[in-house]
DRENDRENLO-97890 format. One line per 8 residues: number of its first residue (from 1); their letters; for each residue x, y, z of N, C-alpha, C. Coordinates in Angstrom, 3 decimals. Layout:
% DRENDRENLO-97890
NUM = a = X/Y/Z/X/Y/Z/X/Y/Z; ...
This chain:
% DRENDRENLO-97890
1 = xxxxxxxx = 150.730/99.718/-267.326/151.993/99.692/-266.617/152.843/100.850/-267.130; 153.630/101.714/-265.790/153.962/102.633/-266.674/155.716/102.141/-266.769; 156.774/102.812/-267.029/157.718/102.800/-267.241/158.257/104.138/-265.888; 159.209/103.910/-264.661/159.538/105.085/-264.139/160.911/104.701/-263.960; 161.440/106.214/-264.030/163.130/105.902/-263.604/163.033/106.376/-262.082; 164.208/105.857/-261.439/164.408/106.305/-260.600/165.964/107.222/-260.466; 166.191/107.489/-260.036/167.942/108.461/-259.901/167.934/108.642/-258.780; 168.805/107.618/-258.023/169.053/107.874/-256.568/170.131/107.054/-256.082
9 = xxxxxxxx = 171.032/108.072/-255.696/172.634/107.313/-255.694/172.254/106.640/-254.307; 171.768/106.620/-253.543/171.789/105.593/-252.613/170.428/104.266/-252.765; 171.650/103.017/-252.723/170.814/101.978/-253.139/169.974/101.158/-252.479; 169.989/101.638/-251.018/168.901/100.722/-250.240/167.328/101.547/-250.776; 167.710/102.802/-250.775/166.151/103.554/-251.199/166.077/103.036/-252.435; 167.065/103.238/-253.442/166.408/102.684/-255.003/165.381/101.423/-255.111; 166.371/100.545/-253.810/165.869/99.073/-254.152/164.291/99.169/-253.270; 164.287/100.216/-252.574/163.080/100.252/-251.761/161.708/99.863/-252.855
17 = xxxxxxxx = 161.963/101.655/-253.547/161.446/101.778/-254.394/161.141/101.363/-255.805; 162.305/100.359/-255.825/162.252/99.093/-257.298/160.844/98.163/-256.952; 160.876/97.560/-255.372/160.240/96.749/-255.002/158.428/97.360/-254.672; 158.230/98.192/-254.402/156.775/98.811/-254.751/156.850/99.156/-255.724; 157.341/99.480/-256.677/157.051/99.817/-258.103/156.337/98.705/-258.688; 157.237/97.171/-258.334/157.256/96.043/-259.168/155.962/95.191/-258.473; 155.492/95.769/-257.009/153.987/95.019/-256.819/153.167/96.154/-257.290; 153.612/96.961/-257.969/152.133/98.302/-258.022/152.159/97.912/-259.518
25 = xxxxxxxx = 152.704/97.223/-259.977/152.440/96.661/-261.758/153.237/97.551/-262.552; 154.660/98.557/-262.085/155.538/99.088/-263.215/156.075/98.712/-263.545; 157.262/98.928/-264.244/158.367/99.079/-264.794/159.435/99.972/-264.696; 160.540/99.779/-264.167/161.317/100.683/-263.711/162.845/100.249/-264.105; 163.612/101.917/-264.036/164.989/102.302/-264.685/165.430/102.692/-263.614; 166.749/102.158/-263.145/167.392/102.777/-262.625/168.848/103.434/-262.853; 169.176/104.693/-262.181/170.574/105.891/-262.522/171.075/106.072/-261.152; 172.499/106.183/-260.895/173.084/106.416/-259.541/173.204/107.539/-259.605
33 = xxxxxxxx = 173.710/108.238/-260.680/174.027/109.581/-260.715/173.338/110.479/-261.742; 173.521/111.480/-261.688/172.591/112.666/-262.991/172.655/112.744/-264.371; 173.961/112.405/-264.457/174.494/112.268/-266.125/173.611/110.677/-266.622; 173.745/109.638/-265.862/172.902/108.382/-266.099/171.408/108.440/-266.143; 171.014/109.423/-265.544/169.607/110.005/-265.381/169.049/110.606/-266.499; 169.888/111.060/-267.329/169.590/112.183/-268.606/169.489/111.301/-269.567; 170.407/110.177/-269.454/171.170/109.615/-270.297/169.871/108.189/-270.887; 169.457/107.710/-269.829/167.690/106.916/-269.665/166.769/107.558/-269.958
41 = xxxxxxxx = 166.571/108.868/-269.830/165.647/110.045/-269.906/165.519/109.591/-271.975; 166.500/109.809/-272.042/166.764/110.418/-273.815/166.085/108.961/-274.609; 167.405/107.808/-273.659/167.239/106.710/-274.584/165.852/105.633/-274.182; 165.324/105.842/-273.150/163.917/105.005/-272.486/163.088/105.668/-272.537; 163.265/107.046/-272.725/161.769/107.969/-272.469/160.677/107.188/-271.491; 161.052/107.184/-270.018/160.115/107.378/-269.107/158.892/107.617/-268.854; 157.971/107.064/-268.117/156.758/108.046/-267.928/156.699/108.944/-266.530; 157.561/108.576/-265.865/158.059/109.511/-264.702/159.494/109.258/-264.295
49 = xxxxxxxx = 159.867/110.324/-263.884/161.379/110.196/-262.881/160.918/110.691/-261.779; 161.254/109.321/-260.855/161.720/109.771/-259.058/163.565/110.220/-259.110; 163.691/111.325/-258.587/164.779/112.268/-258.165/165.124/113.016/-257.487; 166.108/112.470/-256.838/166.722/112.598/-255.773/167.425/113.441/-256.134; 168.104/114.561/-254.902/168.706/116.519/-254.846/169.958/115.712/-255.317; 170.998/115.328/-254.105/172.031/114.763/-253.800/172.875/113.945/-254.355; 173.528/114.074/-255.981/173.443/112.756/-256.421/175.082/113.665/-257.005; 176.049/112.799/-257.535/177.075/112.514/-257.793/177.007/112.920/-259.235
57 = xxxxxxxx = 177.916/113.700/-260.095/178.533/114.559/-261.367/177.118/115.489/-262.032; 176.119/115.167/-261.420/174.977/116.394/-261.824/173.529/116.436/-260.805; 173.315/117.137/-260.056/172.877/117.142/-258.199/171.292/116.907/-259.441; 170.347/116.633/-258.858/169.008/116.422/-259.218/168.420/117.949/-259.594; 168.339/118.797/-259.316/168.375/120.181/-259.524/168.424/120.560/-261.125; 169.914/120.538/-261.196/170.342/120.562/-262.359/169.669/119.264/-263.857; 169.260/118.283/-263.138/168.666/117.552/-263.973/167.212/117.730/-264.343; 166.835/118.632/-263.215/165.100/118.945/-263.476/165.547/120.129/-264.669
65 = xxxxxxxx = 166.326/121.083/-264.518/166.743/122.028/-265.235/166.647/121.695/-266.459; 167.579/120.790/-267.095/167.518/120.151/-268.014/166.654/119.416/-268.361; 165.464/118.631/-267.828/164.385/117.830/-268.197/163.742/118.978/-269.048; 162.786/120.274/-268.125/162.374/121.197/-268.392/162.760/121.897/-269.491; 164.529/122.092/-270.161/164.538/123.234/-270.883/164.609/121.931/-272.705; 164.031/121.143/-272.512/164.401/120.397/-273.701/162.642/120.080/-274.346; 162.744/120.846/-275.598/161.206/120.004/-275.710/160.688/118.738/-275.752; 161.496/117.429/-275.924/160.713/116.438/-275.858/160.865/115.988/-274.769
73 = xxxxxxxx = 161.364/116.804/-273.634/160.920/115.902/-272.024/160.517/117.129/-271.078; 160.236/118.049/-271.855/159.707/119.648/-270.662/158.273/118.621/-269.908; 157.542/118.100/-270.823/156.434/117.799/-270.076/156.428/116.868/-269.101; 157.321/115.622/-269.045/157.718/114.364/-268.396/157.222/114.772/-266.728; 156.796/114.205/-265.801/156.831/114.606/-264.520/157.534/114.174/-263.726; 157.843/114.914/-262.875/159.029/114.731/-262.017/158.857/114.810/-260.331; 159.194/114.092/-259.282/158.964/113.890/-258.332/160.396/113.683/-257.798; 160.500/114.927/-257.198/161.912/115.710/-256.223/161.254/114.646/-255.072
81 = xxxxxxxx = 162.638/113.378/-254.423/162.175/112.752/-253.249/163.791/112.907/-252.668; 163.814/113.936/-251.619/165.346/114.148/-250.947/164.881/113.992/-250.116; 166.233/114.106/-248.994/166.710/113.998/-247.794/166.664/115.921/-247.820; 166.487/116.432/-248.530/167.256/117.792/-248.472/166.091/119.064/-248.693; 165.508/118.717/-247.142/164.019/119.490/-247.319/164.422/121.052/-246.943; 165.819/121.421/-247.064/166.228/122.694/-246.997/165.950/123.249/-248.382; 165.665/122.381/-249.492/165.967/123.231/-250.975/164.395/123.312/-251.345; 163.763/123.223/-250.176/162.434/123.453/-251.206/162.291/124.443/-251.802
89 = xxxxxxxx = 162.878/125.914/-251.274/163.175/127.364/-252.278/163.253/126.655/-253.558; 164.403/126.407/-253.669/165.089/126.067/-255.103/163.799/125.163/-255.878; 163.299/124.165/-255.347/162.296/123.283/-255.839/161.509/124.283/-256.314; 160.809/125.145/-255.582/159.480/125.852/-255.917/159.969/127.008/-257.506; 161.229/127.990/-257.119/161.412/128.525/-258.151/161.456/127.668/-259.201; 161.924/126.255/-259.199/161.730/126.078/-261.024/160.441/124.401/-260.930; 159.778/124.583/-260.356/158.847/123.417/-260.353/157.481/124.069/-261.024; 156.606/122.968/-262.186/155.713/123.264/-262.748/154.677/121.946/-262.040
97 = xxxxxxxx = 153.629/122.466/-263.297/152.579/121.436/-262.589/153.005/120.125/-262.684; 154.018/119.523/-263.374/154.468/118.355/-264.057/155.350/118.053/-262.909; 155.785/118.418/-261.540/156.764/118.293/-260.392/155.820/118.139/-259.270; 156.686/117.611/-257.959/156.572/117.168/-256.806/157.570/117.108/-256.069; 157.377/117.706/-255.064/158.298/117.615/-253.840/158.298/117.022/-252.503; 158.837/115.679/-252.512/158.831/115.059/-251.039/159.722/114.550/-250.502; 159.596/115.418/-249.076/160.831/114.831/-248.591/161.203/113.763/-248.098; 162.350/113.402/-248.225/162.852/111.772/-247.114/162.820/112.191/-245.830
105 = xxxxxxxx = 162.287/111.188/-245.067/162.177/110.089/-245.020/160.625/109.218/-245.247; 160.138/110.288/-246.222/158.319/109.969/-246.387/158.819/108.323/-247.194; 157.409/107.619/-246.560/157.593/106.234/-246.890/156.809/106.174/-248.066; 156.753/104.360/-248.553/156.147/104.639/-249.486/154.602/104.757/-249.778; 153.959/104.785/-248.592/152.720/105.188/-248.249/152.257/106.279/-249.119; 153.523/107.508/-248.756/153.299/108.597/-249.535/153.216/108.873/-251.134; 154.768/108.091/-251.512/155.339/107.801/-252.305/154.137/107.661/-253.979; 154.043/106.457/-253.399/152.872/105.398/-254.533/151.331/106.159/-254.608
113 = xxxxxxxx = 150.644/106.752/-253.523/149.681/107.188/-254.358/150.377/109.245/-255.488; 151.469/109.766/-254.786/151.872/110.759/-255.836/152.202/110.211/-257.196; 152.546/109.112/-257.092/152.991/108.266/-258.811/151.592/108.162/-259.283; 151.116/107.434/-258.421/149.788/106.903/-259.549/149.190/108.332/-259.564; 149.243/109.364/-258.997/147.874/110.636/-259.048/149.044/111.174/-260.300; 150.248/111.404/-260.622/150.839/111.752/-261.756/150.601/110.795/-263.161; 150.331/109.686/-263.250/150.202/108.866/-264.029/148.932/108.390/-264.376; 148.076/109.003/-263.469/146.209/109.299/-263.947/145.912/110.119/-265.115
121 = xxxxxxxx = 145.451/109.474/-266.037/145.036/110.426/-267.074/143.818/111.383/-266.754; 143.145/110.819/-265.882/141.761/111.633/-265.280/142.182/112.869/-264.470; 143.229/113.144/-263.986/143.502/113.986/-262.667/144.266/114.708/-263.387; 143.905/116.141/-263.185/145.173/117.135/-263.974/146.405/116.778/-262.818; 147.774/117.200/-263.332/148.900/116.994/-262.026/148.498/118.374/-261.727; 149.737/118.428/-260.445/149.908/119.594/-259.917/150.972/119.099/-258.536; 151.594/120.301/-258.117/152.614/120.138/-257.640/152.479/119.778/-255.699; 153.104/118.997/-255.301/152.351/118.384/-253.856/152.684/119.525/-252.977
């Protein structure tokens, strides 16, 4: 079972995604905003964050920024899930193999097998 946060100021998707998490056998954190996101990051150490662009006192962007420039969470993987399939530029300039980009309104069809193919120890990641 892994441990994932989620960071997504809107709560019908969080709760979407609380509820397949919790039949796919995880464990999950949730953050409305970016500063709460960092803030779980530090003190839960995660085995993934779902993150959302759009979010209230630090945009998801800026939080991959920061995942990345810190050594004990550069490696953590991260799965960009917006509404805001205009920033994939921005996604691609700072996304490593440890990232993913999908946009909303992908269900969780999509969703759940990118978690589990990030959370496979058998499968190198790489970016969707």
């Amino acid at each position: 079972m892994a441990k994932i946060l989620i960071a997504d100021d809107e709560q019908a998707i969080a709760r979407l995604i609380q509820i397949n998490l919790r039949r796919s056998g995880h464990e999950f954190l949730t953050a409305s905003d970016g500063r709460e996101a960092l803030a779980l990051i530090e003190t839960e150490r995660p085995d993934l964050v779902i993150l959302d662009v759009n979010m209230p006192y630090m945009d998801g962007f800026a939080v991959l920024q920061t995942i990345r420039s810190r050594p004990d969470t550069c490696e953590l993987p991260v799965i960009i899930f917006t509404a805001r399939a205009h920033d994939m530029d921005n996604f691609q300039d700072m996304a490593t193999q440890k990232d993913a980009y999908l946009p909303k309104p992908a269900g969780m069809n999509e969703l759940l097998p990118l978690i589990e193919k990030f959370l496979s120890p058998e499968e190198p990641n790489a970016s969707a």
